[in-house]
N, C-alpha and C positions, 0 to 999 in steps of 0.2 A: 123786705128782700127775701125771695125764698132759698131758703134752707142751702139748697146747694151752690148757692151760687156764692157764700160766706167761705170766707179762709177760717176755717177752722184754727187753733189753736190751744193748746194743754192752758187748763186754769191754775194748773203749779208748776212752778218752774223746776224739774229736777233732771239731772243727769243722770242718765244709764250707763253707767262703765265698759259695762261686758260689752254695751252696743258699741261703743268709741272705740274699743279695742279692736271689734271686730272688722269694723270698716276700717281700721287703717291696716290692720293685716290684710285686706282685701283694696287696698285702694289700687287703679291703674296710675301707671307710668304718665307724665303727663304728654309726651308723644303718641303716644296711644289715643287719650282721652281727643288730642288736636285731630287724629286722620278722624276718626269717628263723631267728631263735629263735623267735621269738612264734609266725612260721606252723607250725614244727615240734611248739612247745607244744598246738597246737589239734590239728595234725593226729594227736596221739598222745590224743586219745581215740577210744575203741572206738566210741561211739554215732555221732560224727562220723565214723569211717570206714564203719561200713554206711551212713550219708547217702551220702556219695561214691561209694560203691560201688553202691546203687541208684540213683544219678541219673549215674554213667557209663554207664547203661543206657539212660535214659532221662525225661525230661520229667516231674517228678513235682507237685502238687499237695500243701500240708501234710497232708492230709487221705490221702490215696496213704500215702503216709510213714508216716503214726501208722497206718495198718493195718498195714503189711509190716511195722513194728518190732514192734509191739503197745505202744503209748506214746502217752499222750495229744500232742493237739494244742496243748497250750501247751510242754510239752517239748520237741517238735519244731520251734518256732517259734524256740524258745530258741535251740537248737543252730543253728538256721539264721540266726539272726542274729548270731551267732559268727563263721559259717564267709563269712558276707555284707561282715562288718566286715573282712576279711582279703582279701574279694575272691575266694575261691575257690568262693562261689557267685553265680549272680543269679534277677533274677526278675522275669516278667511278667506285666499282671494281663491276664483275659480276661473281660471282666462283672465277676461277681463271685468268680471263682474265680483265685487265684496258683498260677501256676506256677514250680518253682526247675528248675535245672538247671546242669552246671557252668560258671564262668563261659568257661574256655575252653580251647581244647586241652591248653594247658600241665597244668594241674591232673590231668587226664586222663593226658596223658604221666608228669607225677609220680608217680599212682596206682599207674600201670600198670606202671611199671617198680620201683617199691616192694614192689609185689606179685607180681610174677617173682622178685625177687630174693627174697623170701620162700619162694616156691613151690621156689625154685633149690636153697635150703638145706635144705627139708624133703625133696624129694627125697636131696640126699648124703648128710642126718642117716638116714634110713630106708636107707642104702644099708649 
């Protein structure tokens, strides 16, 4: 079996105090911990990240959307009120035409660095 692909494990069993202490001085709320599963749950669908990833781009319209995916416009609407319920999109209307886009840097920052670190590995893995 090679090397990394083993669960490592300590060959002595000992406790770090300082560390127990410090993670429970630091531990989240478990409300907290739930929205931040939930947002991770969402974000681990494929259809919802090309959303994200075309509307890190730019200001889309549902209609935008169900083109670039090839998916209809109630599909689209779905997902987007998924990713709206969680607050990682929003949306303005103009006449009669909605616009989404992210809701705000953060999600972006999220995306972005999700997606480097992806990019980071496939690079080493090809290496």
């Amino acid at each position: 079996m090679p090397e990394n692909d083993k669960c490592l494990s300590c060959e002595v069993y000992k406790i770090h105090e300082e560390n127990i202490k410090l993670l429970q001085d630091e531990e989240l709320p478990e409300d907290i911990i739930l929205k931040l599963a939930e947002t991770f749950k969402v974000l681990g669908d494929p259809t919802r990240i090309k959303i994200i990833n075309a509307l890190s781009n730019v200001e889309l319209c549902v209609c935008d959307i169900s083109e670039h995916l090839e998916m209809s416009s109630s599909a689209v609407s779905h997902q987007l009120r998924v990713l709206r319920n969680l607050n990682l999109v929003k949306y303005r209307k103009e006449g009669r035409t909605v616009y989404y886009s992210l809701d705000d840097d953060h999600i972006l920052q999220l995306f972005s660095q999700c997606l480097e670190h992806v990019l980071e590995k496939e690079d080493i893995d090809k290496s």
